[in-house]
C-alpha positions as CSV (number, residue, x, y, z in Angstrom):
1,X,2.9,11.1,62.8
2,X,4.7,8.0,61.2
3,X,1.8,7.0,59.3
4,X,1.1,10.2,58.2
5,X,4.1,10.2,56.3
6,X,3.7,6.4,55.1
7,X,-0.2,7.5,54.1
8,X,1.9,10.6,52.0
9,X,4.4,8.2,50.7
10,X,2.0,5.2,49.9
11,X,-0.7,8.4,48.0
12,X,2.7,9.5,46.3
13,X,3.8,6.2,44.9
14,X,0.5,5.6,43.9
15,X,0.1,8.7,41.9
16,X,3.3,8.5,39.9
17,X,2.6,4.6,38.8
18,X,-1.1,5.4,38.1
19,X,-1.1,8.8,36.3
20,X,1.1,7.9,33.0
21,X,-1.6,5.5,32.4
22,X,-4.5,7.9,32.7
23,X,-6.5,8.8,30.0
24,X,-4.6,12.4,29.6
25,X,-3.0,11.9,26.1
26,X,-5.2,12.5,23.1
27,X,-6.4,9.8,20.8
28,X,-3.8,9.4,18.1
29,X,-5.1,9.0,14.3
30,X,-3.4,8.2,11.6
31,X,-2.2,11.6,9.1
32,X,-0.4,10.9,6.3
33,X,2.6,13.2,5.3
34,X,2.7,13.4,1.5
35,X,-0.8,13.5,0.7
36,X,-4.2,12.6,1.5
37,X,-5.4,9.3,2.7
38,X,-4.7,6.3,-0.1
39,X,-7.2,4.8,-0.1
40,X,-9.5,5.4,-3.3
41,X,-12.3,7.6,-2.1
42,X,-10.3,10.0,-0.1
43,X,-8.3,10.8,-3.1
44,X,-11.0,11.3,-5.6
45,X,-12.8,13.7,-3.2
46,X,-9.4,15.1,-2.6
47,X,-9.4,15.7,-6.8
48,X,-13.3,16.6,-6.5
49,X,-11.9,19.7,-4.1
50,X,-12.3,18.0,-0.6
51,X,-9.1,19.0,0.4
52,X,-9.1,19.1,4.1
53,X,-5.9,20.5,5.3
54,X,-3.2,21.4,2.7
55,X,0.2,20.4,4.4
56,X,3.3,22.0,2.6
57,X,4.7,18.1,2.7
58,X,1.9,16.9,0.0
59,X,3.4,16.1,-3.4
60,X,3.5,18.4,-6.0
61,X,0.6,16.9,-7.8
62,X,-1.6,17.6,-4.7
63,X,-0.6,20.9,-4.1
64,X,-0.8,21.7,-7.6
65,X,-4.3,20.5,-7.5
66,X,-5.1,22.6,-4.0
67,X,-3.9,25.5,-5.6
68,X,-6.2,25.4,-8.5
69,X,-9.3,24.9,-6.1
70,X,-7.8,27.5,-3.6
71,X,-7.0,29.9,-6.5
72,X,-11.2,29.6,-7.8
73,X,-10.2,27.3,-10.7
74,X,-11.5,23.9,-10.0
75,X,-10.6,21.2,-12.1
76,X,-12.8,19.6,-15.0
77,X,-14.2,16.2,-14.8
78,X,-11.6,15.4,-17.6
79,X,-9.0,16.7,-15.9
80,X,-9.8,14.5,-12.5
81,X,-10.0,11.2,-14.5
82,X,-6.7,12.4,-15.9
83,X,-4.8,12.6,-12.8
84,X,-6.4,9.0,-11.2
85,X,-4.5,6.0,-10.9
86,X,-4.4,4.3,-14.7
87,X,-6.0,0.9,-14.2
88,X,-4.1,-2.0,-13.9
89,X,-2.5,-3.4,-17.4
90,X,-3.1,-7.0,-18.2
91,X,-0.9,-9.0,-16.9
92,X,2.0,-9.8,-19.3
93,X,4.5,-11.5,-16.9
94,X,6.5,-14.0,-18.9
95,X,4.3,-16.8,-15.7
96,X,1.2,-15.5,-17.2
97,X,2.3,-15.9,-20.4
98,X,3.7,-19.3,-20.1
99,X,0.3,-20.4,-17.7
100,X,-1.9,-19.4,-20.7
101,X,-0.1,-20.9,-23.2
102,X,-0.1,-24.2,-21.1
103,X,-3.7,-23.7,-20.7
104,X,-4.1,-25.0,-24.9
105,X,-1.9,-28.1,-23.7
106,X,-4.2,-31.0,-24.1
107,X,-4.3,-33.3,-20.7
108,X,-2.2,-31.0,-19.1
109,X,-3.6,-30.5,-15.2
110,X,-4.4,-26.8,-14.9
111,X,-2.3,-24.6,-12.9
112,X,-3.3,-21.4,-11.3
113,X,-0.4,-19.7,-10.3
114,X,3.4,-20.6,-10.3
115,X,5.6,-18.9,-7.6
116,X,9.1,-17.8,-9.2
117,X,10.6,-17.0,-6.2
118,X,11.5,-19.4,-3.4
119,X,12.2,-18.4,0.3
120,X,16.1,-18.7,2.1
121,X,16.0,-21.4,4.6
122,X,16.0,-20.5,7.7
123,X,15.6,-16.8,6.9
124,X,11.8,-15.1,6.6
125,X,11.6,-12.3,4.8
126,X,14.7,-13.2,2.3
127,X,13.6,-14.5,-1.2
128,X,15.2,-15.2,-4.4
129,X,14.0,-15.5,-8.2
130,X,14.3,-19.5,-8.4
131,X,12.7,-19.4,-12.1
132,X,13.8,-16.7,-14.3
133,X,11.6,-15.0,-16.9
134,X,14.1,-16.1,-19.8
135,X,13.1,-19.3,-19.0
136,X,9.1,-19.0,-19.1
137,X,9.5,-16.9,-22.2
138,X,11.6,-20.1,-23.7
139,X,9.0,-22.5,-22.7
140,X,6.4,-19.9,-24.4
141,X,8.7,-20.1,-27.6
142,X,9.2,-23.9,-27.6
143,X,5.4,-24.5,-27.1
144,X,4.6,-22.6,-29.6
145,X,7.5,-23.9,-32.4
146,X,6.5,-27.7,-31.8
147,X,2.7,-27.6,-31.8
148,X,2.3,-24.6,-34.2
């Protein structure tokens, strides 16, 4: 009878240390809140009218453009390149600047890339602006006055 009761005990045990790890739970995927996926096709078939589920949490600018394909009025090809991320600008960071005018230096080693910003010792994620813009856009300036 005693190991009756130690098989029961010993089954017990084993079933409460073994079942949370049992493949019960459902797979978990990724659903973003505020709109769909970010990444660049989701979004245009999202425009296109691929809307998937509409969640009241989307932006306005998504719901707005659920509503037109929900209400029957799809949007026009003008208006989906309208609403897509603009393309980057050129860059016209006072470093970039200052990198391309160096760049009609002659002799002058070529750079790539300057980093402005230097890290706090001993800290990881804390950075500061070591090299201020004012100071590329004078460099620009005082290039340009002494070789024309």
């Amino acid at each position: 009878m005693r190991r009756m009761w130690l098989l029961v005990a010993l089954v017990a045990v084993g079933a409460v240390f073994t079942w949370p790890c049992g493949p019960f739970l459902p797979e978990l995927e990724y659903a973003p809140k505020h709109g769909p996926v970010k990444a660049e096709e989701p979004t245009v078939r999202f425009d296109r009218g691929d809307l998937g589920v509409v969640r009241p949490e989307f932006y306005r600018k998504n719901l707005v453009v659920a509503y037109r394909y929900l209400a029957g009025v799809p949007l026009t090809e003008t208006e989906v390149r309208a609403i897509q991320p603009r393309e980057p600008a050129p860059d016209t960071r006072p470093v970039q600047k200052w990198l391309e005018a160096r760049k009609t230096v002659p002799g002058a080693t070529e750079v790539q890339n300057i980093d402005a910003y230097k890290q706090v010792q001993g800290r990881d994620f804390q950075m500061f602006q070591n090299c201020l813009d004012t100071a590329f856009d004078t460099a620009v300036r005082a290039k340009s006055s002494r070789n024309g």
